[in-house]
C-alpha positions as CSV (number, residue, x, y, z in Angstrom):
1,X,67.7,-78.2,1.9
2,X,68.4,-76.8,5.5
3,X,65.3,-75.6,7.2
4,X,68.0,-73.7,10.1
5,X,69.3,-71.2,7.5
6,X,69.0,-67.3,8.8
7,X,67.9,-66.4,5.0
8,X,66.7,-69.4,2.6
9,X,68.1,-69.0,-0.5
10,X,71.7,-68.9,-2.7
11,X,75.1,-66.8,-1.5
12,X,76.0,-66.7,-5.3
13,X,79.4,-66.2,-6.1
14,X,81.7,-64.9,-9.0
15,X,84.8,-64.8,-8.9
16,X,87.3,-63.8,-11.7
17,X,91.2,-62.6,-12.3
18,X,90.3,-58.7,-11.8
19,X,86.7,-58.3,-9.3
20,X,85.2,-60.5,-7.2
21,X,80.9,-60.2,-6.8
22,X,78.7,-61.7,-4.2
23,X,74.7,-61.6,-4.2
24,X,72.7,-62.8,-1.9
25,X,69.3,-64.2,-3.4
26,X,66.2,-65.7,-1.1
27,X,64.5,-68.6,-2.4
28,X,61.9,-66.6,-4.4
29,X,64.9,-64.8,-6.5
30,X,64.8,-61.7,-5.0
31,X,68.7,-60.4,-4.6
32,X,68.7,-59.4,-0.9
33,X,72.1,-57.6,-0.9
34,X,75.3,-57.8,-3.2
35,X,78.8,-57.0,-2.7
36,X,82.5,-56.5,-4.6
37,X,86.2,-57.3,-4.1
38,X,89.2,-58.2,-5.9
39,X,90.6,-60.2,-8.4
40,X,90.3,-64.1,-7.2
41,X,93.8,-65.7,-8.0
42,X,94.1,-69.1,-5.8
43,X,97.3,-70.1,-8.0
44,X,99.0,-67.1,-6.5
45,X,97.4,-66.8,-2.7
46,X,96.3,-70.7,-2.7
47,X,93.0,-71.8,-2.3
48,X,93.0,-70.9,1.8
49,X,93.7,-67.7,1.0
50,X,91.8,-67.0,-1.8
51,X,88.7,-68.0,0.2
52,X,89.5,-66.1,3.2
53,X,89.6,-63.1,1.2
54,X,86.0,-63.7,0.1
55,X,84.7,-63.9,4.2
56,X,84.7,-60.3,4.7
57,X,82.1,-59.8,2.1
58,X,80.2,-62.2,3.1
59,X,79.8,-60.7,6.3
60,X,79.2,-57.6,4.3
61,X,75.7,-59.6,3.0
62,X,75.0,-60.6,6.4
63,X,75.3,-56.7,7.3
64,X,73.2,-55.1,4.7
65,X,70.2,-57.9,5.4
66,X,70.5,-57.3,9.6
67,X,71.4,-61.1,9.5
68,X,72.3,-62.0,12.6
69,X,75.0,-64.5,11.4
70,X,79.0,-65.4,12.9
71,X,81.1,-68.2,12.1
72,X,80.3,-71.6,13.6
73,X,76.3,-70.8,14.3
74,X,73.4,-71.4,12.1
75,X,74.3,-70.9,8.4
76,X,73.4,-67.8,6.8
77,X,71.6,-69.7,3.7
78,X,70.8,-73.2,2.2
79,X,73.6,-73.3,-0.8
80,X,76.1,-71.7,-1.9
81,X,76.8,-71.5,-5.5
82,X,80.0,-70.5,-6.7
83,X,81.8,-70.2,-9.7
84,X,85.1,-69.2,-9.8
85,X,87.8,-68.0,-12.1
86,X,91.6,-70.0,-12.2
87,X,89.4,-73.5,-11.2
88,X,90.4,-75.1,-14.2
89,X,90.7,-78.9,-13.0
90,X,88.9,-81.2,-11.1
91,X,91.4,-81.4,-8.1
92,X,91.3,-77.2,-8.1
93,X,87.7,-77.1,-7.8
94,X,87.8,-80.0,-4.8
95,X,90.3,-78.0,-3.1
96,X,88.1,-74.7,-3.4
97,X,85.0,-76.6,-2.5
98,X,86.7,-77.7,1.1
99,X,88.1,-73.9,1.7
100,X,84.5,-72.3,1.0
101,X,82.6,-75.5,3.0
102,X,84.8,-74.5,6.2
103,X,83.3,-71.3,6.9
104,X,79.6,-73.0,7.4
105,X,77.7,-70.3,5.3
106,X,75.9,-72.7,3.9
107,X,74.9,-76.6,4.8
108,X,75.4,-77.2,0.9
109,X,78.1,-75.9,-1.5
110,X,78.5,-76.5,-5.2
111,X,81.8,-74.7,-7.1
112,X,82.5,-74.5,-10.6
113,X,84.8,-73.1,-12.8
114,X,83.2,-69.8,-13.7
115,X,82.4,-70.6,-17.7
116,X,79.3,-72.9,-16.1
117,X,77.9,-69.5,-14.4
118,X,78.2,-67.8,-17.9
119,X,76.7,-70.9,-19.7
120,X,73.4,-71.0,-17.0
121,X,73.6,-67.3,-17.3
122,X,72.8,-67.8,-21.6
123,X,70.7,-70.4,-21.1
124,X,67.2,-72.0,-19.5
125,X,68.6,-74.9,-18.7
126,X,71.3,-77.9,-19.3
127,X,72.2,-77.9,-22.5
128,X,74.4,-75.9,-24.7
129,X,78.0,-74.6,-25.2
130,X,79.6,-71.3,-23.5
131,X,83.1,-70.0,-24.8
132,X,84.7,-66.9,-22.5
133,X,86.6,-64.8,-23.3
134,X,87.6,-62.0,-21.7
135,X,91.3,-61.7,-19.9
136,X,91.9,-65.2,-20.8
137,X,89.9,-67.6,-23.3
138,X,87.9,-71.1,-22.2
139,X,85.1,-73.3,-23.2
140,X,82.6,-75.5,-21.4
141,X,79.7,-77.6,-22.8
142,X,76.8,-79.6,-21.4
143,X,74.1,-82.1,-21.9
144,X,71.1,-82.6,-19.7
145,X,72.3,-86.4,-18.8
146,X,75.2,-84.4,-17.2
147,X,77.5,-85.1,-19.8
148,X,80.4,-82.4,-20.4
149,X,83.4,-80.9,-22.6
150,X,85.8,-78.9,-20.8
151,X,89.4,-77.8,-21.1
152,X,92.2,-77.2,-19.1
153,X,92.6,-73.5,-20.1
154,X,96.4,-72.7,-18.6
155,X,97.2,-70.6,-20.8
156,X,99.8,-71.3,-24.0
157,X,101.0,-74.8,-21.9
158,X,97.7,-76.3,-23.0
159,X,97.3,-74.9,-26.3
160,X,95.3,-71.6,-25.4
161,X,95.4,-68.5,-27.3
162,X,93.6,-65.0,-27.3
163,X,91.5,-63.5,-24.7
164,X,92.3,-59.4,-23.9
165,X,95.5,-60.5,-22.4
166,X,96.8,-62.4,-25.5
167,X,95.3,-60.1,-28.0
168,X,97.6,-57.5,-26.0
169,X,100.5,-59.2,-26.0
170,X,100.3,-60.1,-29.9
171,X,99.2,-56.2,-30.5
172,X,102.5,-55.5,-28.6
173,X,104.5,-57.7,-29.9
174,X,103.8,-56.9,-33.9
175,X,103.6,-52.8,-33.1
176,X,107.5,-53.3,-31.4
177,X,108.3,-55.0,-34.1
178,X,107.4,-52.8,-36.7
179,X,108.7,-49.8,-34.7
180,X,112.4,-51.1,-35.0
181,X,112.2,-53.0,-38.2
182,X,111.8,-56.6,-37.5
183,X,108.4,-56.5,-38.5
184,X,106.2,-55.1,-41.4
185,X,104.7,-52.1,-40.7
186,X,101.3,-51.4,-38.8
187,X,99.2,-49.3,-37.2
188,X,99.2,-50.5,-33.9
189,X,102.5,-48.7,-32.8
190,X,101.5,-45.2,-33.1
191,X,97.8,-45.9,-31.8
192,X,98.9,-47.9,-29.1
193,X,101.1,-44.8,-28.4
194,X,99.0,-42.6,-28.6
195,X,96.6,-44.7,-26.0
196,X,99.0,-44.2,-23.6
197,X,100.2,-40.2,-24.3
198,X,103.7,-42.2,-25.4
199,X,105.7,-42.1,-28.6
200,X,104.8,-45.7,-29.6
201,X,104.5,-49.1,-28.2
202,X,108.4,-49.9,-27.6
203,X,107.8,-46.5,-25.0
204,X,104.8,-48.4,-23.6
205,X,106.6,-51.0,-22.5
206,X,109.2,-49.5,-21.7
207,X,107.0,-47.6,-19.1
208,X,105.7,-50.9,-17.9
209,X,109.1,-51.9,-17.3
210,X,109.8,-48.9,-15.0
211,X,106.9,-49.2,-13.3
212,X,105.2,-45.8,-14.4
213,X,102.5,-47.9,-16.5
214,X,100.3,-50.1,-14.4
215,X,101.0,-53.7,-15.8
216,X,97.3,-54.2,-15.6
217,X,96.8,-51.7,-18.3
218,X,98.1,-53.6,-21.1
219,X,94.9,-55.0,-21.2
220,X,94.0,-52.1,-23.1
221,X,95.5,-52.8,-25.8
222,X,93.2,-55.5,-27.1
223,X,90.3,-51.9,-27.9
224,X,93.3,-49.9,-29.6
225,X,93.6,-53.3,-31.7
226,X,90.3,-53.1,-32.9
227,X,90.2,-49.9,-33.6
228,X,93.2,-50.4,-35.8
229,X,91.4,-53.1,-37.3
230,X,88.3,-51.0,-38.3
231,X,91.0,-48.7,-39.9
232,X,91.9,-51.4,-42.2
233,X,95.5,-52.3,-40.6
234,X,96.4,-55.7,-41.9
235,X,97.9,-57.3,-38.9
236,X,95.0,-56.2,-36.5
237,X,92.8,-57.7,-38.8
238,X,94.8,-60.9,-38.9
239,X,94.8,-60.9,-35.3
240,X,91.1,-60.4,-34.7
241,X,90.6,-62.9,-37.7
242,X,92.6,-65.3,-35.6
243,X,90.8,-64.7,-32.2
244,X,87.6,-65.5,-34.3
245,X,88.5,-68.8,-35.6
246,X,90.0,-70.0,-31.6
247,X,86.5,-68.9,-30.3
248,X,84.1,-70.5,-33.2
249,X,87.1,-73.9,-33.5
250,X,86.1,-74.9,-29.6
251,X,83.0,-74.2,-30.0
252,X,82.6,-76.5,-32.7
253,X,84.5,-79.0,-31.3
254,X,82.8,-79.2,-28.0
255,X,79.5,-79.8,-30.0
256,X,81.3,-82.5,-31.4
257,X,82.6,-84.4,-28.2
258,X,78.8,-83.8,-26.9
259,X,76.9,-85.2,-30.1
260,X,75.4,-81.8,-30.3
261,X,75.7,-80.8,-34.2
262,X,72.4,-82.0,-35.3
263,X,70.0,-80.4,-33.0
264,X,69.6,-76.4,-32.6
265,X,71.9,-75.8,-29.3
266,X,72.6,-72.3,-27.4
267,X,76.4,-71.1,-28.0
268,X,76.9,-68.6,-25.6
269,X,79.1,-66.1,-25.3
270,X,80.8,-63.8,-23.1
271,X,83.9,-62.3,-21.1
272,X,85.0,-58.9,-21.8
273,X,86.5,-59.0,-25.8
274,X,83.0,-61.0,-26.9
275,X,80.8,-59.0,-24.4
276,X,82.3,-55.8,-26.2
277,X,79.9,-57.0,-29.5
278,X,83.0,-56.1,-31.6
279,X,81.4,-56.4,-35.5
280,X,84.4,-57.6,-36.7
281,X,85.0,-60.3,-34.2
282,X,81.2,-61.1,-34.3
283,X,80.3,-61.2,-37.9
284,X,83.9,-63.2,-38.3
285,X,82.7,-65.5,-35.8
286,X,79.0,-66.0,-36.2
287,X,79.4,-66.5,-40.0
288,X,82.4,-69.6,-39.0
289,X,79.5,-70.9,-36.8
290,X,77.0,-71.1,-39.5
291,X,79.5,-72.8,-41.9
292,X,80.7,-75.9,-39.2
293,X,77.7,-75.8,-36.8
294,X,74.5,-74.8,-38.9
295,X,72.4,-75.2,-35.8
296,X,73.9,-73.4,-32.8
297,X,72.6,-70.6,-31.9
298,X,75.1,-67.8,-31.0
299,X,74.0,-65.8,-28.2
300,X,76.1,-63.1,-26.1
301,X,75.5,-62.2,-22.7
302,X,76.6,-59.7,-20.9
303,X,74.9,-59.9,-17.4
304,X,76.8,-59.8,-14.2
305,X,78.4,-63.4,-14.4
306,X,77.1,-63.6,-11.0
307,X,73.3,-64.2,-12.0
308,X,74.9,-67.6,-13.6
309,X,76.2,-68.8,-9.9
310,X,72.8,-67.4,-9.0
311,X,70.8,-69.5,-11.2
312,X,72.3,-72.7,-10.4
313,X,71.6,-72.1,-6.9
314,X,68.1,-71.9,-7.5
315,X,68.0,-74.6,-10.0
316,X,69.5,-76.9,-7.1
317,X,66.7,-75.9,-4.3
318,X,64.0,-76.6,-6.8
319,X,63.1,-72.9,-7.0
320,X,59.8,-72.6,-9.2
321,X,60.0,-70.6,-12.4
322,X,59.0,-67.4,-11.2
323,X,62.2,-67.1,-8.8
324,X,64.5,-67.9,-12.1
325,X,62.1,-64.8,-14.0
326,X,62.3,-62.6,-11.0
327,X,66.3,-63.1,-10.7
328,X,66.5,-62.1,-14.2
329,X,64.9,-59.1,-13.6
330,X,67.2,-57.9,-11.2
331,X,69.8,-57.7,-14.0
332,X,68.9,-55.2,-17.1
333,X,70.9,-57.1,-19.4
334,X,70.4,-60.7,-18.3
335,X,68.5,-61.6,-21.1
336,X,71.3,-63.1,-24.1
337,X,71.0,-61.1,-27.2
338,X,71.3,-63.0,-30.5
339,X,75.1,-62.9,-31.9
């Protein structure tokens, strides 16, 4: 640990594909100041630029703590802990790791893909499995000898499927298709419509397409799909059926590649759809869980992901107990709430 840092402690960051959150947390867990920004996309701005969009709010935390801090003088803090949306490989995470280490906030930097700050975030300590999924879908899993299952998670290219973008698309795809005949008919056209103040979902994207819907909003779609599915439509409930077997199938399956079926392990889960507690995703889910992997323990969290960054931070500066406890605090929801 550097004994030169302006504030001892973590610069915690989360970083995902729509908001970006920064804490500051001194040594004893305390959260000193926090800040927001953007969606993180280094595929898009690469990994320079994804990072330089992050310095202004770090300068923010310098601000609200009267830190007297500027590039190239004594760090601000001892680590900084960051786990970040779209690193999905080794090489990505490297490359992130040498943009962040440039700006000297720290004399110590650790990044992650951001499914390791929702695993810490479920868990005490090293061991267990974490599935997200919220605009997109991935799965991470850990054993204390350091020991891991990960996957690429790229999307359809490497097998991927679901999250609230590709729920959305799927809900679109059947509703259009049922609007002009192609496909059986279902609920989701007229709700999905009616979401929007549109005839149906065929109008939706055509809106889209003109550029009077926000793009972004089609992530909506994956509630109206549930609510058609609590209506009884047969497709939504296909769909959610679906989404429920892709979560509980890498679950399973990263408790395999760990040796981690026969011993009671921590599945955690989070990201926007499984954060949303959804009974029919959850029961759907939970009760796949109990039939291939008796012994996990499904758990959801939905805490700020950035208490996950934040924990690992203290975990690396040997932070006693009582920091970990009073970080918790700090977040109403951190504690995981059984599945």
């Amino acid at each position: 640990m550097s004994h030169s840092a302006l504030l001892p402690g973590v610069l915690a960051i989360d970083a995902g594909n729509s908001k970006t959150d920064l804490a500051l947390v001194g040594a004893d867990g305390a959260v000193l100041a926090s800040a927001r920004g953007g969606g993180f996309r280094p595929q898009e701005t690469g990994p320079a630029g994804a990072v330089a969009a992050l310095a202004p709010l770090v300068d923010e935390l310098a601000r609200q703590t009267g830190a007297d801090w500027r590039p190239g003088g004594r760090p601000l803090t001892d680590r900084v802990s960051a786990c970040l949306a779209n690193a999905d490989l080794p090489v990505e995470e490297q490359r992130l790791h040498e943009a962040i280490a440039g700006y000297g906030w720290a004399p110590s930097v650790h990044v992650a893909n951001d499914t390791f700050g929702l695993l810490r975030a479920g868990t005490d300590g090293p061991l267990g499995v974490a599935v997200v999924c919220g605009a997109g879908i991935n799965c991470v899993g850990l054993r204390p000898d350091g020991r891991t299952a990960r996957w690429s998670a790229l999307g359809k290219t490497t097998g991927d499927w679901g999250g609230g973008g590709g729920l959305a698309d799927e809900a679109m795809w059947h509703a259009a298709r049922a609007e002009d005949g192609r496909g059986p008919a279902t609920l989701l056209s007229p709700m999905i419509g009616a979401h929007f103040g549109l005839a149906g979902a065929i109008a939706v994207a055509e809106a889209v397409h003109l550029g009077l819907v926000e793009p972004a909003r089609l992530h909506e779609v994956s509630r109206v799909l549930f609510a058609a599915g609590e209506a009884g439509d047969p497709i939504a409930l296909g769909l959610i059926d679906r989404q429920a077997d892709e979560v509980a199938r890498l679950a399973v399956i990263a408790l395999t590649r760990l040796d981690l079926l026969e011993q009671p392990v921590p599945v955690v889960l989070g990201g926007g759809v499984l954060a949303s507690r959804q009974p029919l995703l959850l029961d759907n889910l939970t009760a796949r869980l109990a039939a291939d992997a008796p012994l996990a323990e499904p758990r959801v969290v939905v805490a700020p992901p950035v208490l996950g960054a934040a924990l690992l931070g203290l975990d690396h500066l040997g932070a006693a107990p009582g920091a970990h406890r009073r970080l918790r605090e700090a977040y109403p929801t951190a504690r995981p709430i059984a599945a």
